[in-house]
N, C-alpha and C positions, 0 to 999 in steps of 0.2 A: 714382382713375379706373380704371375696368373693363370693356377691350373687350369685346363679346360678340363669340361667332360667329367667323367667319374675318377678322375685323377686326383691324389693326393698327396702333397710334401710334406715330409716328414721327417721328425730329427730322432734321431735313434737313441735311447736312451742304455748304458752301457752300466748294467748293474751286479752287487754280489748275487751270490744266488746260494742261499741254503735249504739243506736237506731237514724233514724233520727232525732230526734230530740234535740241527745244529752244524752240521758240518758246512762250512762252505765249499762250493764246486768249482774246479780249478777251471780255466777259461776254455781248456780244452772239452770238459764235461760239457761245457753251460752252451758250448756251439752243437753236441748235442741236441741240444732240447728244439723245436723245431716252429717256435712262436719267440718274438723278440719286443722288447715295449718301448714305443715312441710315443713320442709328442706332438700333432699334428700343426703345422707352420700354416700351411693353408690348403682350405677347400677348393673344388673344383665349383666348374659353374654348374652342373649338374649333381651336387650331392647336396640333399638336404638334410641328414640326419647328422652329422659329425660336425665340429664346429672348433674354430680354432683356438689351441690348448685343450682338447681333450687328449688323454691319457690314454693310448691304447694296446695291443695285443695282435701283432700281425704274423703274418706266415714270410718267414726268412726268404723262402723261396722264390717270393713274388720279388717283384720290383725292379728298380734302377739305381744304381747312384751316378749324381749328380753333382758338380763340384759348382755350387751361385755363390757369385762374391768371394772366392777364394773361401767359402764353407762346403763342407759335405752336408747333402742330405739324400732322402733315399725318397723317390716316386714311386708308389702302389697305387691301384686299381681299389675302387670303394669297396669293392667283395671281397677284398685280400686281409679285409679287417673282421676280424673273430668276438674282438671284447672289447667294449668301450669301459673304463674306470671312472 
């Protein structure tokens, strides 16, 4: 599998989520929050700054999923990425 372009696959990463204080946020709070963190599976032929296995921070909103090989993963756009980890 071979993004083109500013295209990006990406595996979603499905984590707890607590408040300062400790509390964890129930799944309903956490689809709330409006940035989700993957893992990037692979670059496009046009992105040079991200590279695969960085850890990222993207906008829920963007994207696609996509079912390769009988796995899920989600396609965003290089700009749809906010924080690299």
């Amino acid at each position: 599998m071979k993004p083109i372009g500013k295209n990006i696959i990406i595996k979603t990463i499905e984590e707890e989520i607590k408040t300062s204080s400790g509390l964890l946020l129930s799944s309903e709070d956490a689809n709330q929050l409006r940035y989700k963190k993957g893992v990037i599976i692979k670059s496009g032929t046009d992105v040079a700054v991200l590279d695969e296995g960085d850890f990222i921070f993207y906008d829920k909103r963007s994207g696609y999923s996509m079912i390769i090989n009988d796995e899920p993963f989600t396609i965003i756009q290089e700009n749809d990425v906010v924080v690299v980890l």
